[in-house]
C-alpha positions in Angstrom: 0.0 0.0 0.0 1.2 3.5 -0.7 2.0 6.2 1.6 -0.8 8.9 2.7 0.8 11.4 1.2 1.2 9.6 -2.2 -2.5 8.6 -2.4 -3.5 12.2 -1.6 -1.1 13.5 -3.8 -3.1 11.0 -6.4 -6.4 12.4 -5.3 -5.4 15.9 -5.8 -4.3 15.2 -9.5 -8.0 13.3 -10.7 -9.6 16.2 -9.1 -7.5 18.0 -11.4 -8.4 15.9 -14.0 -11.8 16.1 -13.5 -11.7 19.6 -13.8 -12.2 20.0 -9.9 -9.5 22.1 -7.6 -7.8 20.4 -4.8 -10.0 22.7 -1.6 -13.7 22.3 -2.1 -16.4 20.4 -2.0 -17.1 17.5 -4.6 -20.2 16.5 -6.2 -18.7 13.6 -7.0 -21.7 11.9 -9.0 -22.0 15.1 -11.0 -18.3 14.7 -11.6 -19.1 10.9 -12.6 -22.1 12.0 -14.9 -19.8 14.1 -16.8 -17.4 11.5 -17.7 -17.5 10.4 -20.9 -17.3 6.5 -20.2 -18.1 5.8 -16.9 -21.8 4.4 -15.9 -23.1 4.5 -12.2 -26.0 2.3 -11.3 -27.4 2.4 -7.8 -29.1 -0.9 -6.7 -30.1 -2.2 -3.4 -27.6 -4.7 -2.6 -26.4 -7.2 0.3 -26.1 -4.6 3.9 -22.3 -5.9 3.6 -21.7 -4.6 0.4 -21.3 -1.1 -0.3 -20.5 -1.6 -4.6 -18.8 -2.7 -6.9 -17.0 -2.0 -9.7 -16.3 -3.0 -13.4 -13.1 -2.2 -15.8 -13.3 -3.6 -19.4 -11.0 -1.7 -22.0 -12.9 2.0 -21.9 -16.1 0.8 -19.8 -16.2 1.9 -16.4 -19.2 0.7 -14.8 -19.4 1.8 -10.8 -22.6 -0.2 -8.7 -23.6 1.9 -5.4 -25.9 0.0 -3.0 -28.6 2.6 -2.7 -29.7 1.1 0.8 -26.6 2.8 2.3 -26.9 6.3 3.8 -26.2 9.1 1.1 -23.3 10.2 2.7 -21.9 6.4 2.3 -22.7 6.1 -1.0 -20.6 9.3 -2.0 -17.4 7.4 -0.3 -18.2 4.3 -1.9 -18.2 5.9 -5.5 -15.2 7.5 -4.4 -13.6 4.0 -3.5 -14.7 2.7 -6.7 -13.3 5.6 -8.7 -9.4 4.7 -7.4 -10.1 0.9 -8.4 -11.5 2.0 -11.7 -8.2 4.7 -12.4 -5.6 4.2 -10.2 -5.3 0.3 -10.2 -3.6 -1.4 -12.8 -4.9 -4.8 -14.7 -7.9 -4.1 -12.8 -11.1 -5.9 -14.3 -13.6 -5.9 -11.0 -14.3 -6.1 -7.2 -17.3 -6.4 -5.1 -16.3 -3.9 -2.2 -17.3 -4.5 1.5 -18.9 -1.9 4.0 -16.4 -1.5 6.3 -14.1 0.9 5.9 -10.3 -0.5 6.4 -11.3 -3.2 8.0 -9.5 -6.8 7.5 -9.2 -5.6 3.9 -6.7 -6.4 1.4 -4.1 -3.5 0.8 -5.7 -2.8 -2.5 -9.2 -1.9 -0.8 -7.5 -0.4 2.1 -5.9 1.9 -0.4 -8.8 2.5 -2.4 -10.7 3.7 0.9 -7.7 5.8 2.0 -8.2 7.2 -1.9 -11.5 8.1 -1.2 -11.3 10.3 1.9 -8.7 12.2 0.1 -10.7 12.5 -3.0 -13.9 14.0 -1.0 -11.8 15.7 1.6 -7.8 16.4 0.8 -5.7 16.6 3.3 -4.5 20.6 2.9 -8.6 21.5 3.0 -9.3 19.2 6.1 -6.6 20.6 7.5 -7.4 24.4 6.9 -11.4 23.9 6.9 -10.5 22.6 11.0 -8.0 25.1 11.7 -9.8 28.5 9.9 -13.6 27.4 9.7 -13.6 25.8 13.5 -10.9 27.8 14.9 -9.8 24.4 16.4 -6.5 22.5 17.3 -5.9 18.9 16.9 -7.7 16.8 19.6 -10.0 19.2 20.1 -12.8 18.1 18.4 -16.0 17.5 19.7 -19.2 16.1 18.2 -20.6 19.1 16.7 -17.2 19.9 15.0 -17.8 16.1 13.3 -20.9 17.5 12.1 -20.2 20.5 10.2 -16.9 18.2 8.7 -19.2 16.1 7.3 -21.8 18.5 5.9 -19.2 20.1 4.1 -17.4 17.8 2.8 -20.2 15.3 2.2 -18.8 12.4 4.4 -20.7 9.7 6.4 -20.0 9.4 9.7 -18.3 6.2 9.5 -15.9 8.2 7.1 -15.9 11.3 9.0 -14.1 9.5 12.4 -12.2 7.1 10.6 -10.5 10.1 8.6 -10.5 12.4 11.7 -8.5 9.5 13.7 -5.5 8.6 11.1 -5.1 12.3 10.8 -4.9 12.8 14.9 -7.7 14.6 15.5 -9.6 12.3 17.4 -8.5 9.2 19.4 -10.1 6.2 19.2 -12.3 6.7 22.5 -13.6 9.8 21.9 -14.4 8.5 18.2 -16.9 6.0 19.7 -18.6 8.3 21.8 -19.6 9.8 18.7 -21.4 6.7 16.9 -24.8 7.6 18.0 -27.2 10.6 18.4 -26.2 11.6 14.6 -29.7 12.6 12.9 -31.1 14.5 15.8 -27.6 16.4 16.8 -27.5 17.7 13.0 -31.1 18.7 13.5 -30.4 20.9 16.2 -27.6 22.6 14.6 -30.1 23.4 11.5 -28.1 21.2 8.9 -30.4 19.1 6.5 -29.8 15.4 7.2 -30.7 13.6 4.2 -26.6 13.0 4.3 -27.7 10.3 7.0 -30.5 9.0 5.6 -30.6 6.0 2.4 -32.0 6.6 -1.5 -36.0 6.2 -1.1 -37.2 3.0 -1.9 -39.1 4.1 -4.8 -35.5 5.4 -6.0 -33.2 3.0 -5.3 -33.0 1.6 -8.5 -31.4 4.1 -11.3 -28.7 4.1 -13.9 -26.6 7.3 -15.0 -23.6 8.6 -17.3 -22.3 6.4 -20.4 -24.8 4.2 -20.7 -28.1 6.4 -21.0 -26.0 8.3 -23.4 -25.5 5.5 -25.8 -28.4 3.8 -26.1 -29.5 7.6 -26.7 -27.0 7.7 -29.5 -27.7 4.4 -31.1 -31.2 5.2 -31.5 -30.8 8.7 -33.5 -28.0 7.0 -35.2 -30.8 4.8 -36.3 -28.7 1.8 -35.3 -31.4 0.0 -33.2 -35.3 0.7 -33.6 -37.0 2.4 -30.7 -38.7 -0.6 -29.1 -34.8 -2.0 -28.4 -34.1 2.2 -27.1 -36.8 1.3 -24.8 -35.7 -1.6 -23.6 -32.4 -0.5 -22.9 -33.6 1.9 -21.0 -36.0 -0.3 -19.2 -33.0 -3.0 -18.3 -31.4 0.5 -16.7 -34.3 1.1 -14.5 -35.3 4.4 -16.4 -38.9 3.9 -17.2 -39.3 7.8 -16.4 -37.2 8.3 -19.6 -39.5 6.1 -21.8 -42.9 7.1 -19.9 -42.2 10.6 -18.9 -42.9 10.2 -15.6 -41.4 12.4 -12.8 -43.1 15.6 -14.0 -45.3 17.3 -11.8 -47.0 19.9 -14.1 -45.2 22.2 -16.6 -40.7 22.7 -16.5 -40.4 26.3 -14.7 -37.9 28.3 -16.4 -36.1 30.1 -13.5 
């Protein structure tokens, strides 16, 4: 496994790549979206699994189990996107839930990847010293909070990173397991961060694919019963129904 500062240091550069700088905040499924071969496809899957991911020539196919908090499934595509770049003669992986635990180096890497990605090390470090005005060790819970609402983390994520940095140890890190949806609440931060994809939305497919089957059909390379059914196989009915619109577009 490489060094922290290499990984970051690899972090920092697909940001780059990406078109993102190396301080804020990552949408990192709008980042994903943009690419021009990657496909995401959220699923509900196994409550060990947090994805997977697939590597054949120039398709990149990312699975997110949509079960998983929002927050987890940001560091899971994040995970996946190291495997998917960063790894060489990489094909696939089914990935599991915990983070750094009993994993091979190669997942233990790609998790380490991920933090950076969503958080790098120079913006953790300045958000906790400017933003919070706070030292290291000095932490407390609502601290954890506004880390993780600005950098998009779950909590799981959030204390794992904020320990092999030294900012928390290990004792006060569990102290700060429970109690997460109602202390956000009280300090006026939205929490759907915490919460899983609805169930009616749990199944969805974005990026290269959609694109393509888009593509085929006004190339007129498939008829539009096979468009649909492309579509359909990729859980986007509201593409070939319309559905999802709740009276006229506003343009604002």
């Amino acid at each position: 496994m490489r060094e922290k500062i290499e990984i970051n240091s690899e972090a920092i550069t697909l940001r780059k790549y990406f078109g993102e700088d190396a301080y804020s905040p990552i949408d990192v499924f709008s980042v994903l979206n943009n690419s021009e071969d990657i496909t995401v496809v959220f699923y509900p899957m196994s409550e060990r699994i947090s994805g997977m991911s697939i590597r054949d020539g120039k398709v990149k196919l990312i699975a997110i189990n949509s079960t998983l908090t929002y927050g987890r499934q940001r560091f899971t595509a994040a995970h996946e996107v190291c495997h998917l770049f960063l790894h060489e003669n990489f094909k696939s992986i089914v990935c599991g839930k915990d983070i750094d635990q009993n994993k091979d180096p190669q997942e233990k890497e790609a998790d380490m990847f991920a933090s950076y990605f969503l958080a790098p090390y120079e913006s953790l470090k300045d958000f906790i010293s400017t933003r919070l005005k706070k030292e290291k060790n000095r932490l407390d819970v609502n601290d954890v909070i506004k880390i993780e609402q600005h950098y998009g983390l779950s909590r799981q994520a959030t204390l794992w990173r904020l320990k092999n940095d030294g900012y928390l140890s290990f004792d006060k890190a569990e102290t700060m397991k429970t109690g997460i949806i109602s202390t956000a609440k009280k300090l006026g931060f939205d929490v759907n961060l915490y919460l899983p994809t609805p169930q009616e939305k749990q199944y969805y497919t974005l990026g290269r694919y959609i694109g393509l089957a888009e593509e085929l059909r006004e190339r007129e390379l498939i008829s539009n019963g096979k468009y649909e059914e492309l579509l359909l196989d990729a859980f986007r009915g509201d593409i070939v129904y319309g559905l999802n619109h709740d009276g006229e577009e506003h343009y604002d």
